[in-house]
N, CA, C and O atoms as a GROMACS GRO file, in nm:
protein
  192
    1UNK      N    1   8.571   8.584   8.315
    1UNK     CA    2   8.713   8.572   8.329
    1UNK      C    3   8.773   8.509   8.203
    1UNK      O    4   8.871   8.565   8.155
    2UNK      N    5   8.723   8.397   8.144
    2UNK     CA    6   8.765   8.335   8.071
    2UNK      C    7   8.787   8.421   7.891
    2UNK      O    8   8.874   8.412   7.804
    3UNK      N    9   8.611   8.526   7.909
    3UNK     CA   10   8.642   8.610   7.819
    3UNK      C   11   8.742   8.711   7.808
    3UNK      O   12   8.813   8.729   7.710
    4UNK      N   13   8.743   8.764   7.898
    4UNK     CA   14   8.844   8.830   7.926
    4UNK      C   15   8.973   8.774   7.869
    4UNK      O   16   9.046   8.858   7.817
    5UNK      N   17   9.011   8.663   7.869
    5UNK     CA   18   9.136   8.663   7.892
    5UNK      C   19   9.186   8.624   7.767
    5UNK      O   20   9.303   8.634   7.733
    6UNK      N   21   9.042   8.556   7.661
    6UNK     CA   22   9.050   8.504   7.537
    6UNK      C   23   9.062   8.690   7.462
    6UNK      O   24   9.100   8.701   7.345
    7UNK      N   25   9.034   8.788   7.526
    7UNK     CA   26   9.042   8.860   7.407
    7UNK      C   27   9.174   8.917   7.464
    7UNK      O   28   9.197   9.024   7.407
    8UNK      N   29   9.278   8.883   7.563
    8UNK     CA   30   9.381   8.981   7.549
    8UNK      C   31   9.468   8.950   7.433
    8UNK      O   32   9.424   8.878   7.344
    9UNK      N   33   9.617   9.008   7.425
    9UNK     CA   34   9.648   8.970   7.335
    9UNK      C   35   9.766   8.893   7.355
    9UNK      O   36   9.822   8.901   7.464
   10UNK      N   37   9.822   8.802   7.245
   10UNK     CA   38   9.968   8.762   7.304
   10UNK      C   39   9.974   8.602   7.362
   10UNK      O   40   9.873   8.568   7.425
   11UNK      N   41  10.074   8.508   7.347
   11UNK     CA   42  10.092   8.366   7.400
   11UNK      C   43   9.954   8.399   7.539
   11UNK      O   44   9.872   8.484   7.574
   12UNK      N   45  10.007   8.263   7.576
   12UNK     CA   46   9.938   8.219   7.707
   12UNK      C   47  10.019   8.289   7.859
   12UNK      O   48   9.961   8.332   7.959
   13UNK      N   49  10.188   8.281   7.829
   13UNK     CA   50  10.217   8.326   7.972
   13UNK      C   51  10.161   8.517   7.941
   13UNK      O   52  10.123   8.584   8.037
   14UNK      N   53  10.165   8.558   7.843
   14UNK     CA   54  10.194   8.730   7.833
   14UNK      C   55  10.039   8.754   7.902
   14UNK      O   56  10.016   8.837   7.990
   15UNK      N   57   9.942   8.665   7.844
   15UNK     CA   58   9.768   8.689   7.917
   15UNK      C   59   9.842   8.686   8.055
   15UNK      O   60   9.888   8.790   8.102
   16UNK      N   61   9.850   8.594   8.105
   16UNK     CA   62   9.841   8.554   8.281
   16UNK      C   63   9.916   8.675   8.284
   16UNK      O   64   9.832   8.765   8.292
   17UNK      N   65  10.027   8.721   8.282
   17UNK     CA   66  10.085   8.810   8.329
   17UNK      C   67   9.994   8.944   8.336
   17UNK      O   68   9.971   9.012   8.437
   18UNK      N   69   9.944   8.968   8.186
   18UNK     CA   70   9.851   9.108   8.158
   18UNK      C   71   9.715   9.090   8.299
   18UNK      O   72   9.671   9.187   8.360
   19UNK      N   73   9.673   8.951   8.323
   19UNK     CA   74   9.530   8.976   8.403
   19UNK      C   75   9.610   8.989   8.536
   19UNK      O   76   9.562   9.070   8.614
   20UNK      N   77   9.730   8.921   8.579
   20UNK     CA   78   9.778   8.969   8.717
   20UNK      C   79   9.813   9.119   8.760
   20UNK      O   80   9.839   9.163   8.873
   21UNK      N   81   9.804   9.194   8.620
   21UNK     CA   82   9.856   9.325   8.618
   21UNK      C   83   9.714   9.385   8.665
   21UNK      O   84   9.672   9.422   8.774
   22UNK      N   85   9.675   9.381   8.575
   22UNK     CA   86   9.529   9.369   8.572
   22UNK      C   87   9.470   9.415   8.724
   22UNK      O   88   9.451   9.518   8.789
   23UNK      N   89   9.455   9.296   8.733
   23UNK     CA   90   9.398   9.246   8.893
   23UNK      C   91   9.468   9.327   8.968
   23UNK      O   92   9.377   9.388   9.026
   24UNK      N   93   9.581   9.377   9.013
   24UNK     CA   94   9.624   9.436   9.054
   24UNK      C   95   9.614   9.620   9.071
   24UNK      O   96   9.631   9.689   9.172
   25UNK      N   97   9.579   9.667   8.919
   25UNK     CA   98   9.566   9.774   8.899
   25UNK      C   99   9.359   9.790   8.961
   25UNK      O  100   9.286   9.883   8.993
   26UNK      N  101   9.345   9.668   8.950
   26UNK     CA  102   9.160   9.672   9.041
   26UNK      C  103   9.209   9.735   9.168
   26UNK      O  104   9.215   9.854   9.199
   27UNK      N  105   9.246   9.618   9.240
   27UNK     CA  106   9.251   9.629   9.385
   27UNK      C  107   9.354   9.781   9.434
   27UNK      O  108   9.401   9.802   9.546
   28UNK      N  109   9.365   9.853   9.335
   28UNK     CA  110   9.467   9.958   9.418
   28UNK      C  111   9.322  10.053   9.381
   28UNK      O  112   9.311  10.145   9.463
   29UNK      N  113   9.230  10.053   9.298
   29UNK     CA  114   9.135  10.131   9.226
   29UNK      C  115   9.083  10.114   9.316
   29UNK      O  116   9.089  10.217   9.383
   30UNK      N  117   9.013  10.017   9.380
   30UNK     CA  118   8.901   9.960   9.478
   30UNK      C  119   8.952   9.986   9.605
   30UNK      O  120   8.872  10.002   9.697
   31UNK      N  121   9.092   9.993   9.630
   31UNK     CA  122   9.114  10.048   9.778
   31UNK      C  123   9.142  10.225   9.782
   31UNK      O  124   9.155  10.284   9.889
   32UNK      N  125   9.151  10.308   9.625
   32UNK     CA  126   9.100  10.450   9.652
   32UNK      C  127   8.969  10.489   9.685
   32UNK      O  128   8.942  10.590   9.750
   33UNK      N  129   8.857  10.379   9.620
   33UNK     CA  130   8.776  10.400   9.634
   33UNK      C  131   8.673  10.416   9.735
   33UNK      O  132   8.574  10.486   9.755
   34UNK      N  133   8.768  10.277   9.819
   34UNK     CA  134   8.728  10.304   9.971
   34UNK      C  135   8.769  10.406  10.057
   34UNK      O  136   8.702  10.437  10.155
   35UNK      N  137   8.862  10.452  10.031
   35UNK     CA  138   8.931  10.541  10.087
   35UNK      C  139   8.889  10.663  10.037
   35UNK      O  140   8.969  10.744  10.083
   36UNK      N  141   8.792  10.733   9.954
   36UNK     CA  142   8.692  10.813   9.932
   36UNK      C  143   8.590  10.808   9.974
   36UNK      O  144   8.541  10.909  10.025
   37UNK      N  145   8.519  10.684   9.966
   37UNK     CA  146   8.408  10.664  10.009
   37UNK      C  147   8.440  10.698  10.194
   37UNK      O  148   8.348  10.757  10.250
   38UNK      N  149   8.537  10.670  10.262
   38UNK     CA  150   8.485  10.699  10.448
   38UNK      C  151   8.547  10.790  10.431
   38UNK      O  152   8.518  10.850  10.535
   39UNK      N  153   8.645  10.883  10.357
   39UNK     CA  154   8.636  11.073  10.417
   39UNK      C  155   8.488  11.108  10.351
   39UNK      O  156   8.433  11.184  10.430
   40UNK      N  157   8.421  11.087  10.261
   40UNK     CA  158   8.281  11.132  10.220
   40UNK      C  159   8.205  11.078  10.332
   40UNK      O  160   8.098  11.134  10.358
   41UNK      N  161   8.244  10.972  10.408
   41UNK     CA  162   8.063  10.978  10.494
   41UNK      C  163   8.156  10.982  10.644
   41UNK      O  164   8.093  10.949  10.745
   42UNK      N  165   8.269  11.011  10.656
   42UNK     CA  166   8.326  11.070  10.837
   42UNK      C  167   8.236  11.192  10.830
   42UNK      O  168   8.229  11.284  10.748
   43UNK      N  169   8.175  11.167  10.936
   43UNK     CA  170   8.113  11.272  11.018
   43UNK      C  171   8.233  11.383  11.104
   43UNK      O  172   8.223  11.505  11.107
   44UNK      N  173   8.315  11.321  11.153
   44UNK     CA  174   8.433  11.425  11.225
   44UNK      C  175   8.425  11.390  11.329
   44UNK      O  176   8.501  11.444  11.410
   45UNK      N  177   8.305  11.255  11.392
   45UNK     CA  178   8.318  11.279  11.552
   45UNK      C  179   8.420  11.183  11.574
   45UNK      O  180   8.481  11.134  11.479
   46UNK      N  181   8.458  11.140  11.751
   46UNK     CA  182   8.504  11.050  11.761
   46UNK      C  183   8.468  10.950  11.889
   46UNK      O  184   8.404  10.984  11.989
   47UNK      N  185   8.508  10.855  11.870
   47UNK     CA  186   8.499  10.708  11.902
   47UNK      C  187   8.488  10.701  12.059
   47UNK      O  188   8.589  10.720  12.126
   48UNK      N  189   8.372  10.675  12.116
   48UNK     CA  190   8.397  10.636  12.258
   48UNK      C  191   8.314  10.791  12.348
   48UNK      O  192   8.313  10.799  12.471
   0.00000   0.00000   0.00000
């Protein structure tokens, strides 16, 4: 983290801002990803 943040570029608030962007652009990546990953392993049946 810390590397990270020493190599962005720019003052101290423009980093925090860039890794909140950051972080943000993860978690939308990581929730397509889940959201690929269970239509790839739904089987089609259902529940019960």
């Amino acid at each position: 983290m810390r590397r990270l943040f020493g190599v962005l570029p720019g003052p101290a608030p423009v980093r925090v801002l860039l890794m909140i962007i950051l972080f943000a652009v993860g978690l939308v990546a990581l929730g397509f990803l889940f959201d690929a990953a269970g239509d790839l392993l739904d089987n089609g049946g259902t529940i019960g």
